[in-house]
C-alpha positions in Angstrom: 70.6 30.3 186.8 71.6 29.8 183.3 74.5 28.6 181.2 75.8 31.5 178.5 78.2 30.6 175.9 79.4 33.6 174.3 83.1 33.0 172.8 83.8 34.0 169.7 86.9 32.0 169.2 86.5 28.8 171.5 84.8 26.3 169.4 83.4 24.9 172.2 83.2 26.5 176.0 83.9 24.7 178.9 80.6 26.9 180.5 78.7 25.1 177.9 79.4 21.8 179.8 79.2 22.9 183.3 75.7 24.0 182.1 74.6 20.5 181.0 76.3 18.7 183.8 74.6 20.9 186.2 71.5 20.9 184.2 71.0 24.7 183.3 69.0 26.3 180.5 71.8 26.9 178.2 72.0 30.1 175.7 74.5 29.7 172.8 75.8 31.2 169.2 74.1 29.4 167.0 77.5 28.9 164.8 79.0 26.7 167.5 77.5 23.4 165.5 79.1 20.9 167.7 77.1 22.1 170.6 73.7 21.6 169.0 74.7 17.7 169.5 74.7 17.8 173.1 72.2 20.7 173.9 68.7 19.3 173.5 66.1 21.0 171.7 63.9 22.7 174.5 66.7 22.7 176.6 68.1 26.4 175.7 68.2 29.2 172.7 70.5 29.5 170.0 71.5 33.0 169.3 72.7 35.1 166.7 76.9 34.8 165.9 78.2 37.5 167.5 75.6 39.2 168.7 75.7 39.9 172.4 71.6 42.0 171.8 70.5 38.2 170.7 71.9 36.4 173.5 70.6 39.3 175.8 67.0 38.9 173.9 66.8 35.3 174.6 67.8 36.2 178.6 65.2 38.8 178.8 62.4 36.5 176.8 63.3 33.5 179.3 63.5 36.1 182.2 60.0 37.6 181.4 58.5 34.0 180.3 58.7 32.3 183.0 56.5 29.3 181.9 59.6 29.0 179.2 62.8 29.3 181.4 60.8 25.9 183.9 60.5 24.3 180.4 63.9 24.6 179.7 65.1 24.2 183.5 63.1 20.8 182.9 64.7 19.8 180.0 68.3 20.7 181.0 67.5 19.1 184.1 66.1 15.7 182.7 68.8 15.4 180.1 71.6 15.9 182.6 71.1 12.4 184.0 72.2 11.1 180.9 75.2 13.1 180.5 78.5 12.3 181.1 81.3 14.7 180.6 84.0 12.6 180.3 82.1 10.2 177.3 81.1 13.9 175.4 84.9 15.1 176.2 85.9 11.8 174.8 83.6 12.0 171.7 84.4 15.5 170.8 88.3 15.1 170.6 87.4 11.7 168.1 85.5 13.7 165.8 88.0 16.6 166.3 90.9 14.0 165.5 89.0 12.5 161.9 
């Protein structure tokens, strides 16, 4: 299982935080900035803007690297205890509001 942001418009996808809450790998544009705060490192791929062959790269290189996709499963899945989606809601809408 994986979490896939690929919105062109939404600044930030409500996917992208079922993802973390539920610990997935997550695959994302690489433009939406405010979700490089919350995503850990090793815990999914940025792709491409716009470019559905870059998000379908990272899927197949995850798919066919399996020793990747458990590190990132790991990740996701270690950083999800401290996640809290009301506190990130919360946090997003202040820095939206200054």
């Amino acid at each position: 299982h994986y979490g896939i942001s690929v919105s062109k418009w939404e600044t930030f996808g409500k996917s992208v935080f079922e993802g973390l809450a539920t610990g997935l790998p997550t695959f994302a544009y690489e433009n939406i900035e405010c979700l490089w705060e919350y995503l850990p490192p090793d815990g999914g791929i940025k792709c491409l803007p716009c470019s559905p062959i870059s998000i379908a790269d990272a899927i197949d290189t995850s798919v066919s690297t399996p020793v990747l996709y458990q590190k990132m499963a790991n990740q996701a899945a270690k950083d999800v205890s401290g996640f809290d989606l009301n506190v990130s809601i919360k946090k997003m809408l202040c820095e939206l509001a200054t």
